[in-house]
Each structure stands twice: as structure tokens, then as C-alpha cells.
C-alpha positions as CSV (number, residue, x, y, z in Angstrom):
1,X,0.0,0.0,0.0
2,X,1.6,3.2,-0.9
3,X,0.1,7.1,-0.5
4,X,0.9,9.4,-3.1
5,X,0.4,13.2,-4.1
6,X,1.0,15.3,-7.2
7,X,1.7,18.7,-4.5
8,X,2.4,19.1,-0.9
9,X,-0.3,20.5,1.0
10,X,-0.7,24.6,1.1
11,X,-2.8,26.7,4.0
12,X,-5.7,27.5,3.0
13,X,-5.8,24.9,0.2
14,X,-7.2,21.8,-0.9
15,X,-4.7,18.7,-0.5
16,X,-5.1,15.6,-3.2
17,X,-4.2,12.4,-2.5
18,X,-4.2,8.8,-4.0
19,X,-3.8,5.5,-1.8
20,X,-3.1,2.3,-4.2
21,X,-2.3,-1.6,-3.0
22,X,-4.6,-1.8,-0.1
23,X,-6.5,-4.5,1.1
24,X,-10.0,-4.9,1.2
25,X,-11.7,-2.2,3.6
26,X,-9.1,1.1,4.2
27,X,-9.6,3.4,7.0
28,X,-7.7,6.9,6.2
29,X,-7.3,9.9,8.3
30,X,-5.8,13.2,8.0
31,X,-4.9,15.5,10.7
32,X,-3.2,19.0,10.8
33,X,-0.9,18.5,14.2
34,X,-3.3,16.5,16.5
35,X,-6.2,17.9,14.9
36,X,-8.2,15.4,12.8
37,X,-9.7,17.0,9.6
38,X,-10.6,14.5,7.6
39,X,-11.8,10.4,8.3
40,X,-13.5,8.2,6.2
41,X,-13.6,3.9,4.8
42,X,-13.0,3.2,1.3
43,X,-12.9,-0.4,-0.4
44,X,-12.1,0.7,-4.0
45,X,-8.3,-0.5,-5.2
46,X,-7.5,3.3,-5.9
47,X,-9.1,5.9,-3.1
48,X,-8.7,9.4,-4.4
49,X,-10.0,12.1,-1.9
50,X,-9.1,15.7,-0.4
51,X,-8.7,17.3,2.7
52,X,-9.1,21.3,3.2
53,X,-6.3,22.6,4.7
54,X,-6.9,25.1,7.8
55,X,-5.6,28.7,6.3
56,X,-4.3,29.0,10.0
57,X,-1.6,26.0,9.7
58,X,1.4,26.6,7.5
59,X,4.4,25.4,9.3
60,X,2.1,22.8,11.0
61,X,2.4,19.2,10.2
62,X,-0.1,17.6,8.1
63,X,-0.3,13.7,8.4
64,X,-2.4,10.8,6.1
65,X,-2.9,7.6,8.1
66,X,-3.8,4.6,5.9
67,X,-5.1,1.5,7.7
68,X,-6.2,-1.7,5.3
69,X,-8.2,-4.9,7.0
70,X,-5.1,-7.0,6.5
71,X,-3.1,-4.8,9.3
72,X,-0.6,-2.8,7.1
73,X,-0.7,1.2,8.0
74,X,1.0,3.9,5.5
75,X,2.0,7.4,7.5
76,X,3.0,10.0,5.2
77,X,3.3,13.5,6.3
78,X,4.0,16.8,4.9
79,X,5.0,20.7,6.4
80,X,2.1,22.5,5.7
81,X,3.3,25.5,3.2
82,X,2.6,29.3,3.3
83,X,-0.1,30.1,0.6
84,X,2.0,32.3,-0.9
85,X,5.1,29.6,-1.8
86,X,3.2,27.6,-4.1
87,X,3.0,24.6,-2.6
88,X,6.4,23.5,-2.2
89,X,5.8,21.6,1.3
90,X,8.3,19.8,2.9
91,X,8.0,15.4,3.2
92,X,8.7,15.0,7.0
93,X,8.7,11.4,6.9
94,X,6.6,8.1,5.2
95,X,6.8,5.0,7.8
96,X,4.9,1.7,7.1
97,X,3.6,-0.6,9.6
98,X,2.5,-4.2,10.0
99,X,-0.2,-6.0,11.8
100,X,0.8,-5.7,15.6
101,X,1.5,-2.3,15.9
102,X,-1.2,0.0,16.5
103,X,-3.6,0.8,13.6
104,X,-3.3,4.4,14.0
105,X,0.0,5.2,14.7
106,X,0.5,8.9,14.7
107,X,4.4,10.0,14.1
108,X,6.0,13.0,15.2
């Protein structure tokens, strides 16, 4: 299972993103810091969705959390940009976890 995005998010800014190779029911969240902004269960073999970024967090860290039924979890996060940069975020980190570790494992 992988999480992948064209641009890194922007304040004030819708953030794309595309999970591939999970299995069977995925659980995905996205949070600004350790404030949840976005949760939702897809079952498709390509999820597509977006997340509105808060125009209140660049320099914040945005995280996706990507949890399929057969226990793997993808973390990806980003630095949330200034509006004004266009959109070059920094990657903080992408960690992948199997079953036995917590579903939701927040980084950071």
C-alpha cells in the first residue's frame, strides 16, 4: 500500500491524495498537528480524496494515516506551506507498519 500526491499541502488549500495496493476495507485519516480534519472507509483499489487545509496552519504538520483490513498502516506527512510559496511543502517522513503495531499510529 503506498500514498501518493501530485503537490504538498498549502494553508488554506485543498490537498489531493491517492492510496493504491490496499487491502480490502481502508480506513484513512488526515490531521493538521493532532487535529483530525478529515476520516473516512474506502474499499475501491484506488481511493482518491481531499482534505481542506486550515488557512491557519502553515508550518504545521499535516499527516495521512492509511489503515487496510489486512493490518498494514502507511504514514506520510507533509509541512504545511505558506499560501503564498506555491506549494512546495516539505515530506517529514513516510513510515509503514505491520499488523501488531497500533492501527493508527500517529508520528512525530
Amino acid at each position: 500500500m503506498f500514498i501518493q500526491t501530485l503537490k504538498p499541502p498549502v494553508a488554506g488549500q485543498d490537498f489531493s491524495f491517492s492510496i493504491a495496493g490496499a487491502n480490502g476495507v481502508t480506513r484513512i485519516e488526515v490531521h493538521v498537528n493532532d487535529r483530525r480534519i478529515l476520516r473516512f472507509i474506502d474499499n475501491t483499489l484506488l481511493c482518491r480524496a481531499a482534505a481542506h487545509v486550515p488557512a491557519d496552519s502553515a508550518g504545521q504538520t499535516l499527516t495521512v494515516v492509511a489503515s487496510d483490513e489486512n493490518g498494514n498502516c502507511r504514514n506520510l506527512e507533509y509541512q504545511i506551506s505558506e499560501a503564498d510559496t506555491q506549494g512546495r511543502g516539505t515530506p517529514v517522513s513516510a513510515r509503514h507498519h505491520r499488523r501488531g503495531n497500533m492501527r493508527f499510529r500517529m508520528v512525530g
